[in-house]
C-alpha positions as CSV (number, residue, x, y, z in Angstrom):
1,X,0.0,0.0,0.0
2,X,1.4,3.8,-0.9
3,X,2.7,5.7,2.1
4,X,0.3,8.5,0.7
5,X,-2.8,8.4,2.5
6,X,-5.1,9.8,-0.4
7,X,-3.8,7.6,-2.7
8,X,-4.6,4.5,-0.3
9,X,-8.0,5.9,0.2
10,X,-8.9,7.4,-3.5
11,X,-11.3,4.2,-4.0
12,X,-12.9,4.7,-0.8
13,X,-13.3,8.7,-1.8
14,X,-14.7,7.9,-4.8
15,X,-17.2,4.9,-3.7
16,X,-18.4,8.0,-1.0
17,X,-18.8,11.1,-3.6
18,X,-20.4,8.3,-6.1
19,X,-22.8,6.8,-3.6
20,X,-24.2,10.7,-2.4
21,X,-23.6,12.2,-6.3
22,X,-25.0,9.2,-8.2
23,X,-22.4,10.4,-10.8
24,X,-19.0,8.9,-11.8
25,X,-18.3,12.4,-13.6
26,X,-19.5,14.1,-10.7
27,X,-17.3,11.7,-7.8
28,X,-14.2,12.1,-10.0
29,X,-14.6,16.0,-9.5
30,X,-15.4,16.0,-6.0
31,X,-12.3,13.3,-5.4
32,X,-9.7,16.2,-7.0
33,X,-11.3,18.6,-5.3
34,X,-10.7,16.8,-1.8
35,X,-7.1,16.2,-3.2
36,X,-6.2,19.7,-3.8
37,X,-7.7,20.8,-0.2
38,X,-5.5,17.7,1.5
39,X,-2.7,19.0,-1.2
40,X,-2.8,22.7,0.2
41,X,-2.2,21.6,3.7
42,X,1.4,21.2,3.1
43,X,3.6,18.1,4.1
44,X,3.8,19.2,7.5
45,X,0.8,19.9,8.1
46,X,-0.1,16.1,6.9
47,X,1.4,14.5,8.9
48,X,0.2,15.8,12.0
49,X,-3.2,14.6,10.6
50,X,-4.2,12.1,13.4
51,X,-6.2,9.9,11.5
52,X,-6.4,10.8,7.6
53,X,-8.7,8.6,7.0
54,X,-11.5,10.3,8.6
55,X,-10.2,13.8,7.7
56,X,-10.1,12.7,4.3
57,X,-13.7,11.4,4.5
58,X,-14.8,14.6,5.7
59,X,-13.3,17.0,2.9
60,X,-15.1,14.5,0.4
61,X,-18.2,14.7,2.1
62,X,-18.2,18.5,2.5
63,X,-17.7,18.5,-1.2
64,X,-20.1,16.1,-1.9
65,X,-22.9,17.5,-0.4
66,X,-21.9,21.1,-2.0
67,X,-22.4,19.4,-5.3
68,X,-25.1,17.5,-4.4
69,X,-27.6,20.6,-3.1
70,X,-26.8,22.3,-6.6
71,X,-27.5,18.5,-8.9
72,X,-30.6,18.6,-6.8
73,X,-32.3,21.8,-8.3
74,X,-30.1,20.7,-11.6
75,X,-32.2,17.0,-11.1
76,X,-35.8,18.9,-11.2
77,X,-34.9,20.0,-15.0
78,X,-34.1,16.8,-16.4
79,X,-35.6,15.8,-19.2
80,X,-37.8,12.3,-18.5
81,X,-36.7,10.0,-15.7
82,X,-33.0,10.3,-14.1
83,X,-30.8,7.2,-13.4
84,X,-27.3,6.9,-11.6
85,X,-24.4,6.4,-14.1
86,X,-24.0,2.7,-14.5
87,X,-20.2,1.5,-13.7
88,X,-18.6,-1.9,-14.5
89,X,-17.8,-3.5,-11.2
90,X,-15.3,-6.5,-10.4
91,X,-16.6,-9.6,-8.9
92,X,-15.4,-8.2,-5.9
93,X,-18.2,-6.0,-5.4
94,X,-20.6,-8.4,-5.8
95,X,-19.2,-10.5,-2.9
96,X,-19.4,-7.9,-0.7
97,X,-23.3,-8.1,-0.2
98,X,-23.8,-4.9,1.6
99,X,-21.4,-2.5,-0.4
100,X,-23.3,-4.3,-3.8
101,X,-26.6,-2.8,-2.4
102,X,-25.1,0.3,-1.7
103,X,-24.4,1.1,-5.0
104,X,-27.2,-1.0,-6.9
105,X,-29.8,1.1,-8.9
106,X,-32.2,0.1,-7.0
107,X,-31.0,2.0,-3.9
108,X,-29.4,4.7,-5.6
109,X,-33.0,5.3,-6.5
110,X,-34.0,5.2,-3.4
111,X,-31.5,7.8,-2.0
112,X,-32.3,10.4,-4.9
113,X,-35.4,10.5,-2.9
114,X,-34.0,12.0,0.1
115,X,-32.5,15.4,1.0
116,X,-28.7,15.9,0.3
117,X,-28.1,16.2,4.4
118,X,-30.4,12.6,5.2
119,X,-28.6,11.1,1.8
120,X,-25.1,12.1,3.6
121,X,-26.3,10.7,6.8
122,X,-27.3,8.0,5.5
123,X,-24.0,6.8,3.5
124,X,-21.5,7.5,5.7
125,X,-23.6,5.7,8.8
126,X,-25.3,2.9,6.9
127,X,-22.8,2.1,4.2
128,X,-19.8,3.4,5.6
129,X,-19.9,2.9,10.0
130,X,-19.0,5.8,10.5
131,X,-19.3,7.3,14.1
132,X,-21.9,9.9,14.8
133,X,-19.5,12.4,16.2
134,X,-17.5,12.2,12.5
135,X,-20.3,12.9,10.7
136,X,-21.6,15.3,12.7
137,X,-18.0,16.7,12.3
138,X,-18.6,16.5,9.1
139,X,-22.0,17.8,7.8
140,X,-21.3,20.8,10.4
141,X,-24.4,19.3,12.6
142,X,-24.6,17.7,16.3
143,X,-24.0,14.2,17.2
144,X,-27.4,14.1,18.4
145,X,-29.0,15.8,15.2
146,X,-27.0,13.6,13.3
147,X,-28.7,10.3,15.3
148,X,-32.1,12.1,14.6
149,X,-31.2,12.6,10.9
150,X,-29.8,8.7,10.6
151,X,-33.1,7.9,12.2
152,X,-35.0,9.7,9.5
153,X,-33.2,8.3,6.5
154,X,-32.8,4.9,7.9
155,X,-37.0,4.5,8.0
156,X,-37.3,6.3,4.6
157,X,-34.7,4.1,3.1
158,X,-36.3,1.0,4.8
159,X,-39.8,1.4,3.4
160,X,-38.9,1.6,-0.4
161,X,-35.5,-0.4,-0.6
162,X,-36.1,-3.9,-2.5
163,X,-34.9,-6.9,-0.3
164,X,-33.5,-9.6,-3.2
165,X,-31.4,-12.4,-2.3
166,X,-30.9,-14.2,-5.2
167,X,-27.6,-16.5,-6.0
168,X,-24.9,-15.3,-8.5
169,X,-25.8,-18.5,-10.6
170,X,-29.7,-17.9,-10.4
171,X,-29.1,-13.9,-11.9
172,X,-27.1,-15.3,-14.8
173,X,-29.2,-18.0,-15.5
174,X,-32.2,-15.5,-15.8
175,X,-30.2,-12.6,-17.1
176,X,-29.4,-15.8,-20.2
177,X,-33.0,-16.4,-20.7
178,X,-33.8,-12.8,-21.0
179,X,-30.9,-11.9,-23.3
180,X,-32.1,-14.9,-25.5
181,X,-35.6,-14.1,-25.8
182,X,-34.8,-10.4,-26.7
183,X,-32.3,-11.4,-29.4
184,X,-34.8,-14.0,-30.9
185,X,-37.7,-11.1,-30.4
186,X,-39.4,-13.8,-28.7
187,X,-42.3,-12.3,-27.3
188,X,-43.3,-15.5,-25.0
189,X,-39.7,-16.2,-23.7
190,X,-40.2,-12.8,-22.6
191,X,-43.7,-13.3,-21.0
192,X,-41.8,-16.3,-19.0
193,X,-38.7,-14.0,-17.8
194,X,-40.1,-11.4,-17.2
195,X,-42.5,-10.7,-13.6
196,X,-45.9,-9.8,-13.9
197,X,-45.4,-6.1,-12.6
198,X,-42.0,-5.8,-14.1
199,X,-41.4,-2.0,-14.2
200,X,-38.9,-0.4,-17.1
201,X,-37.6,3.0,-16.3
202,X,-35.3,4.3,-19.1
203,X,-33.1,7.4,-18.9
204,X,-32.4,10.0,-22.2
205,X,-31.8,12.4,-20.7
206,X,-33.1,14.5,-23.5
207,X,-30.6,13.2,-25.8
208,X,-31.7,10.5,-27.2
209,X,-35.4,8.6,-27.4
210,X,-36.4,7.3,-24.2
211,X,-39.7,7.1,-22.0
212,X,-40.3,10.0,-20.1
213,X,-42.4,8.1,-17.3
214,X,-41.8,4.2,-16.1
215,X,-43.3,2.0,-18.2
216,X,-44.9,-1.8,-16.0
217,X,-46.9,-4.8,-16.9
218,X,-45.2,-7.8,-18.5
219,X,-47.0,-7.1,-21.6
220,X,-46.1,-3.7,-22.4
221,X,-42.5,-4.4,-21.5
222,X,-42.4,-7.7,-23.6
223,X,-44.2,-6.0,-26.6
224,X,-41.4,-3.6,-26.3
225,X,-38.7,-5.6,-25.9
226,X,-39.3,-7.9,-28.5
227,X,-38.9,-4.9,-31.1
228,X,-35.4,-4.4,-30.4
229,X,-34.2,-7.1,-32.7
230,X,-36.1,-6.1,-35.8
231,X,-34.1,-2.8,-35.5
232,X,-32.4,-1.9,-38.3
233,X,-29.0,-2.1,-38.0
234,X,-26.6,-5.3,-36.4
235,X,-28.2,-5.2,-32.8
236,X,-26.1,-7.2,-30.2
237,X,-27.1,-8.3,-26.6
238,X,-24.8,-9.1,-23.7
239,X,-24.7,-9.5,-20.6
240,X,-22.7,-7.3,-17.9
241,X,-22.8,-6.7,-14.3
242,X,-22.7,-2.8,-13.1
243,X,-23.0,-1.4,-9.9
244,X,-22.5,-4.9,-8.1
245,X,-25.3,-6.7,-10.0
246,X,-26.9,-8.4,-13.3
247,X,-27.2,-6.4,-16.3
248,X,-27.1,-6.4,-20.0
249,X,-25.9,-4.3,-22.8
250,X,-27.3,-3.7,-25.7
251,X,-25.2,-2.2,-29.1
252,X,-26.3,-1.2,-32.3
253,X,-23.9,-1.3,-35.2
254,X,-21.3,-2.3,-33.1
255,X,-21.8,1.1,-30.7
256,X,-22.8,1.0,-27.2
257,X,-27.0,2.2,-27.0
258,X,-28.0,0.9,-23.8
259,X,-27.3,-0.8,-20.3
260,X,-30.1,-2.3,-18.6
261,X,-29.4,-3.0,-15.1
262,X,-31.8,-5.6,-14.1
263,X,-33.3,-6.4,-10.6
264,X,-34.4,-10.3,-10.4
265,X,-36.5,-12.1,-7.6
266,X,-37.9,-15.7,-7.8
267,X,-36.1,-16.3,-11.0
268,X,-38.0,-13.3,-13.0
269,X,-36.9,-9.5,-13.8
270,X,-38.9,-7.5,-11.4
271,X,-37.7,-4.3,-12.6
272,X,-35.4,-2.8,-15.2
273,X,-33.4,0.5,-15.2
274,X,-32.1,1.4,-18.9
275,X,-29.7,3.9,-19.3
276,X,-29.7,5.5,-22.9
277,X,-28.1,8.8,-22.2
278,X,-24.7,8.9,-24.1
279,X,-23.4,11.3,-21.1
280,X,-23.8,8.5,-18.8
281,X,-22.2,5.7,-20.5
282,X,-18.7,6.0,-21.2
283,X,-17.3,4.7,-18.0
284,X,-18.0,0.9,-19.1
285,X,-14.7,0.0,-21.0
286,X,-12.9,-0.1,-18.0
287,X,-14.5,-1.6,-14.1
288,X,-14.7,0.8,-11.2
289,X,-12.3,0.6,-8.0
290,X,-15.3,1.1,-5.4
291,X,-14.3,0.2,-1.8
292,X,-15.6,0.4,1.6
């Protein structure tokens, strides 16, 4: 390990700007921003840094919640439905059960739906451990407030997060079925994959065709899934796993046009998050360091 303390903790910066941003572009910024702070202090002033792990957990999460109050008004002008940025994850990630949750669409969802201080609150205690009085160090709030606001965010997050346990080999055997089905445009393979109150949300972002409002029933999402391969064009389906879980990719003419990343229960797709804004999708040639 580096002797440089924000070089031995730049994946764990990055895994907390990215878990309160939603946004690799977004992380990435915050992460320089923390080094250039930790930078100005000077070597001496370093290395009477007690512990800088914590110090360095703090800057980020100043900075992260700076950004995240102004993506907030930025996220009530987006054009249709809004989706993290998906990231190719190493196997690792998916071992580690809790840190796969953490970042899975599914409950990065969830925590667009809280305010920037309970989503804060919420990472760095839930995801993260980390003691009351640092936060509270951190988010310029009391210890006590900060219980309050954990409190808050912890029953918020509890009511709408999806509890899946499904087996590595059980997501790929489904995520197989489904790929098949939508290559051969088989509408009935689809019916069989796919849950009765599957829900698609797909993200544009204004740039390219997507629905502006989730789209459920197994029908409607079969009908339109089963389109895809009479495209025209060389359309290719693969599977992928992002953010610590299933998913699969879908190219046309040998370009990147969409990742799905796909929530599975009882051996069916339950819900699906496609991401079709090109802004969001160039981080998959190369698999994320996230770490807790």
């Amino acid at each position: 390990m580096t002797d440089d303390p924000f070089l031995a903790h730049r994946s764990l910066l990055f895994t907390v700007a990215y878990e309160m941003l939603g946004s690799a572009a977004d992380a990435e910024d915050v992460v320089q921003e923390t080094w250039l702070r930790w930078a100005d202090l000077g070597a001496g002033a370093r290395a009477d840094v007690r512990d800088p792990r914590a110090y360095l957990v703090r800057i980020v999460t100043r900075q992260a919640l700076n950004r995240l109050r102004t993506l907030a008004r930025r996220r009530e002008e987006y054009v249709g439905e809004w989706l993290p940025e998906p990231l190719l994850t190493s196997p690792d990630v998916a071992e580690d059960v809790e840190l796969a949750e953490s970042v899975s669409f599914a409950m990065l969802t969830v925590l667009e739906t809280l305010r920037p201080l309970e989503r804060a609150v919420f990472v760095l205690r839930e995801v993260f451990r980390t003691p009351y009085e640092e936060i509270a160090e951190a988010v310029g709030r009391t210890p006590a407030a900060v219980r309050q606001i954990a409190v808050r965010a912890g029953q918020h997050v509890a009511a709408r997060r999806p509890r899946v346990q499904v087996s590595r080999a059980e997501q790929e055997a489904v995520v197989q079925r489904f790929l098949a089905a939508v290559r051969g445009g088989d509408l009935q393979g689809l019916l069989d994959v796919l849950a009765p109150d599957v829900v698609v949300v797909s993200d544009g972002g204004g740039v390219v065709a997507a629905a502006r409002r989730p789209i459920a029933g197994a029908a409607r999402v079969a009908g339109l899934l089963a389109t895809l391969a009479t495209l025209p064009g060389d359309f290719a389906a693969m599977p992928l796993r992002v953010n610590g879980g299933p998913a699969a990719r879908f190219d046309l003419d040998g370009e990147l046009n969409t990742v799905a990343s796909l929530v599975i229960d009882n051996g069916r797709i339950t819900r699906i998050y496609a991401v079709r804004n090109p802004h969001k999708l160039g981080r998959l040639e190369e698999e994320a360091e996230l770490r807790r």
